[in-house]
N, C-alpha and C positions, 0 to 999 in steps of 0.2 A: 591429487585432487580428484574427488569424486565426478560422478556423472551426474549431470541435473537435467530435468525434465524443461522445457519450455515450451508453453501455452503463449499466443494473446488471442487477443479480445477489446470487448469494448462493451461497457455498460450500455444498458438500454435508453436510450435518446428522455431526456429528463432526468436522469440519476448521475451524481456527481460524485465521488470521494473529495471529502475536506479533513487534511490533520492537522491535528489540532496542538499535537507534541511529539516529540519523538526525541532517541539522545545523540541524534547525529543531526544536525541541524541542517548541515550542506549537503544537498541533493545536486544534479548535475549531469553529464550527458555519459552515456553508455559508449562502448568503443563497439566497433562492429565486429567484433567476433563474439563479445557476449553478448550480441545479438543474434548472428548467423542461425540459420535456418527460419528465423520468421519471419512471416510473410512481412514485404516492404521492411525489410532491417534496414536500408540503407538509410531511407526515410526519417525511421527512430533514431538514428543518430542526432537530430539535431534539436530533438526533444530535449528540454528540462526535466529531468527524472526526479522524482520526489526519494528521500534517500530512503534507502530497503528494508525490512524487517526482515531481521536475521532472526532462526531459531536453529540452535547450537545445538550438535552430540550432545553436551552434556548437561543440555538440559533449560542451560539461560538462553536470554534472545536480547533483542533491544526493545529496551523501554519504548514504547511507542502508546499514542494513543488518536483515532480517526473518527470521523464519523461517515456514512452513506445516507445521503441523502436524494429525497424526489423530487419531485415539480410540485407539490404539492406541503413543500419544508418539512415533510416528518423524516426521521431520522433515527437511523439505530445508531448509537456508539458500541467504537470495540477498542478495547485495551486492553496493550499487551506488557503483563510484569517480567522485566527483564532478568529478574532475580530466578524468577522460575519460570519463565518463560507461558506461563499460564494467560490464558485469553480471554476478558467478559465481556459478552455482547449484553448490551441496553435491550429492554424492551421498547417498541416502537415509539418514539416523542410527538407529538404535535408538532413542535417547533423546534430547529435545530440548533443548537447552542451557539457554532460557530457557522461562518456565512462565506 
């Protein structure tokens, strides 16, 4: 198994992700070693994880598709074709499809 990198974070107070599809529908809570090293992992364990977007060696991912939205409901969409693993970000919405 390779090495992976782990970042967190946290959007800026008004901005939300919303998905909208994805092909693994069950999301669910992380174990604490693929959490380990980040800050408060114990914490995240008892989070609802929304299920991942994989992008594979060779190329595919999972179908996925999200939006990011403000306090303000504009909203960029990004989807991701699992086939080729390829990504379209929306230009900026007024209004954001999903809520």
């Amino acid at each position: 198994m390779g090495k992976f990198s782990k970042f967190a974070g946290e959007l800026p107070k008004g901005f939300k992700f919303v998905a909208c599809c994805t092909g693994d529908a069950m999301g669910g809570q992380l174990s604490e070693q693929f959490l380990a090293g980040l800050p408060n992992a114990g914490s995240l364990t008892a989070i609802a994880w929304s299920p991942p977007i994989i992008f594979n060696p060779n190329g595919t991912a999972t179908d996925a598709a999200f939006e990011l939205i403000d306090s303000r409901n504009q909203a960029v969409r990004f989807e991701v074709r699992g086939i080729t693993g390829a990504v379209k970000v929306s230009p900026i919405t007024s209004e954001a499809k999903h809520r």
